[in-house]
C-alpha angles and dihedrals in degrees: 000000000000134000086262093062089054099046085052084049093048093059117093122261109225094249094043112107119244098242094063088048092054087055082045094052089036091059119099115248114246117227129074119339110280115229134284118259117280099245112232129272098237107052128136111271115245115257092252087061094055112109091215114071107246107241104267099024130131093257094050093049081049095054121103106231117243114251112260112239108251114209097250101229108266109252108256104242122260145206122007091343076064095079141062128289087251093047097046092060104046091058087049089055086046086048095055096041087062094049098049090051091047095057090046095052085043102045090040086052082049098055092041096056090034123097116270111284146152098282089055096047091057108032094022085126102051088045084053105050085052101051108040135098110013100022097045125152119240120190107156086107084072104027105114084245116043132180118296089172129111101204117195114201115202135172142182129199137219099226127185112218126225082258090061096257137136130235144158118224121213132260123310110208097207102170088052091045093055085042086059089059096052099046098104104349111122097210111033121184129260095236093052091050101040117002093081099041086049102054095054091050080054105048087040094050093054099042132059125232077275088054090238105154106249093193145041085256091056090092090042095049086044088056085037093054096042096050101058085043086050087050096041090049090052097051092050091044096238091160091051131204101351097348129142126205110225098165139031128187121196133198138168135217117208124191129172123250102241116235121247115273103255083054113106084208110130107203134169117270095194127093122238116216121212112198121194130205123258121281129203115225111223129199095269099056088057086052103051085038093054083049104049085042085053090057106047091040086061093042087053093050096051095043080056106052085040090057082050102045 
């Protein structure tokens, strides 16, 4: 007999009462083990099925631990936000100072090289009295006719001796004397190549052939002028041992640069000489010589231990 005979057995007969058909149904079939229940769809998952690693658990042990973030140090200022508020405004007040400074040189050069207008008309002399002499404009390099001239500028001085006498000295070349200091020097010096030329245009712009001032500048280019002589006749000891200058003379020779020699150009050959009157030296102009002595003395000396060292 199969399981499918006892199963037929196990089903109630009509006239068999229904509490021997419960025993019957509660009876366990006979035959192989049934299986087990199917588990439900929605169960928790088993923790080594989770996809974080429980605390304490193998994985987590295995892990390598992130890194913790360290503060990077925080940059010391610089610069000007390196100082204190005080000081911090007063370069900024320095600072402004310099730019507006700046803006006005700049502008004032501008009005002096511009074309007449308005602006000139009304403020020419204060632009003027800024500009000359030290910050004047030059443009005869680039005029369509410039200079073809070699100006020499002399000058002799009336000098009282430490016996009370009075003698003049001879003729100082200057401008071959400033010549001398550039030959074969490599840097020369601004004032050795222009202070001297400068000065001349200057005095001979503001006076006449009678040497009358034609300008308001023509005092100050006079003073201008005396003073560097003054300086120049002191550095070659023209007074001598003792000796005082009271008075200076200047002149200027001027003679004309010849044209090559494929040019058709006639030009002079001979040199025009151009004498001044004499001039007194006052205390003042000793005292701004021996000054401005004292300063270049003390540039020379420090373009000459820079070219040593």
């Amino acid at each position: 007999m199969d399981a499918n005979d006892e199963d037929s057995n196990a089903r109630r007969v009509p006239d068999e009462p229904e509490d021997d058909a419960a025993s019957v149904r509660d009876t366990p079939p006979k035959g192989p083990k049934s299986q087990p229940p199917r588990e439900a769809a929605t169960r928790a998952p088993h923790p080594s099925e989770s996809s974080e690693p429980l605390v304490g658990s193998p994985s987590e042990a295995s892990s390598p631990s992130r890194p913790e973030r360290i503060a990077e140090p925080a940059q010391p200022a610089s610069g000007i936000a390196a100082l204190t508020l005080p000081y911090q405004i007063a370069v900024a007040l320095v600072l402004a100072i310099v730019a507006v400074a700046t803006c006005a040189h700049l502008g004032l050069v501008f009005l002096h090289i511009a074309p007449s207008n308005t602006l000139t008309k009304q403020h020419g002399r204060a632009v003027d009295e800024w500009v000359y002499p030290e910050f004047e404009q030059n443009w005869k390099l680039f005029a369509p006719n410039p200079l073809q001239q070699n100006i020499a500028v002399q000058a002799r001085a009336e000098v009282r001796t430490a016996d009370g006498e009075v003698r003049t000295t001879g003729w100082y070349d200057l401008s071959a004397l400033d010549g001398a200091a550039i030959d074969h020097n490599p840097v020369p010096s601004h004032t050795q190549q222009n202070e001297l030329r400068r000065a001349w245009d200057f005095y001979t712009a503001t006076h006449d052939g009678e040497h009358r001032a034609t300008s308001s500048r023509g005092d100050l280019s006079e003073r201008y002028v005396r003073r560097i002589v003054v300086m120049r006749l002191d550095r070659e000891q023209a007074g001598g041992p003792g000796g005082e200058i009271e008075r200076i003379q200047l002149r200027s020779r001027t003679t004309n640069v010849q044209p090559p020699e494929w040019s058709e150009e006639k030009v002079s050959d001979k040199p025009v000489v151009r004498e001044l009157p004499w001039w007194s030296v006052t205390g003042d102009d000793r005292t701004d010589a021996a000054a401005d002595a004292a300063g270049a003395d003390r540039a020379v000396t420090g373009r000459t231990e820079a070219s040593a060292g």
